[in-house]
C-alpha positions in Angstrom: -5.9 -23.9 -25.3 -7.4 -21.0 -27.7 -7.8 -21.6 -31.9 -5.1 -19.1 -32.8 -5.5 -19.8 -36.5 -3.9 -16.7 -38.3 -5.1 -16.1 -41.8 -3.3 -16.3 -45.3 -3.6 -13.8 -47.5 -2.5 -14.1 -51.3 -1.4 -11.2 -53.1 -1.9 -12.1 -56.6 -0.7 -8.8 -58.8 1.8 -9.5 -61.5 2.6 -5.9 -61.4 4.5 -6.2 -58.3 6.4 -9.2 -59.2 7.7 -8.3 -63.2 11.5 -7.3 -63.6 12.0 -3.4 -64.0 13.9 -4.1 -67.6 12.0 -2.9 -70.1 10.2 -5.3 -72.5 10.3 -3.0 -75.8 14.3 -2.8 -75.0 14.4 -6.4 -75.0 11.9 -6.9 -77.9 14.5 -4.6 -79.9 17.6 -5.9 -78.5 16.7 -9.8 -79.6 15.3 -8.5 -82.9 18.6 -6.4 -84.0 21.1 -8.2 -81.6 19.7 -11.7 -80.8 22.5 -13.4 -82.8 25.4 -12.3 -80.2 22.9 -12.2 -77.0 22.4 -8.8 -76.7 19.1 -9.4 -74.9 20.4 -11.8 -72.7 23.5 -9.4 -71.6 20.5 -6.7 -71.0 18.6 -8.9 -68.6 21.3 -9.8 -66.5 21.7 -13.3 -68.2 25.9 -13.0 -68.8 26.8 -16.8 -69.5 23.5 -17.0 -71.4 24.6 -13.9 -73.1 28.1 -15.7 -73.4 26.6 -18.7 -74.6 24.8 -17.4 -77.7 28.1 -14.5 -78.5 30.1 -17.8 -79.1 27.3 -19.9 -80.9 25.6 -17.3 -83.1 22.2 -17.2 -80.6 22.4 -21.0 -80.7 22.0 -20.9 -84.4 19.5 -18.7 -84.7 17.0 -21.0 -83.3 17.8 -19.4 -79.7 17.1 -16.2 -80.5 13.9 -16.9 -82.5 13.1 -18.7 -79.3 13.9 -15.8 -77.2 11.9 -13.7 -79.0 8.9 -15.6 -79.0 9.2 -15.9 -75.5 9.5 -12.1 -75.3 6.6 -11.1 -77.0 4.8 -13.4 -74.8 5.7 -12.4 -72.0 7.3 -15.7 -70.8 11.3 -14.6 -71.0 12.5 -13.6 -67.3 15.8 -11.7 -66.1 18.4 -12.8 -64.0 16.4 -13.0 -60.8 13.9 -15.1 -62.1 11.0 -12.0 -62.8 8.9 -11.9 -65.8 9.8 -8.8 -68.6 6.0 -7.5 -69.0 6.2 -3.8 -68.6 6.5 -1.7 -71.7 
């Protein structure tokens, strides 16, 4: 009986795992359209996008939220991927 051991190796490049939306697009799109989910709608994020259409971006607190999140590189799209890229 042989040590077949097979080794693990961990790809750790953010660059490869980010969304392809564009984070200045959703920096701009929170900023001018936050209030009716415009950002939300542009990263795949309908009943989100729904959801702050119908409750003014949660009351504003949402969107500020949102945009925090945004600029820190936190907010994700619809599949779960971080908005990093420029």
């Amino acid at each position: 009986m042989g040590n077949n051991k097979q080794q693990v190796i961990v790809i750790n490049n953010p660059a490869i795992y980010s969304s392809p939306k564009s984070k200045l697009a959703a920096l701009l799109l929170c900023l001018l359209l936050g209030l009716v989910g415009g950002h939300c709608f542009y990263a795949g994020k309908v009943g989100m996008g729904f959801l702050y259409l119908f409750t003014g971006g949660l009351c504003g607190i949402g969107a500020v939220i949102d945009f925090i999140r945004i600029l820190s590189s936190t907010y994700t799209d619809r599949n779960g991927l971080p908005i990093r890229n420029w």
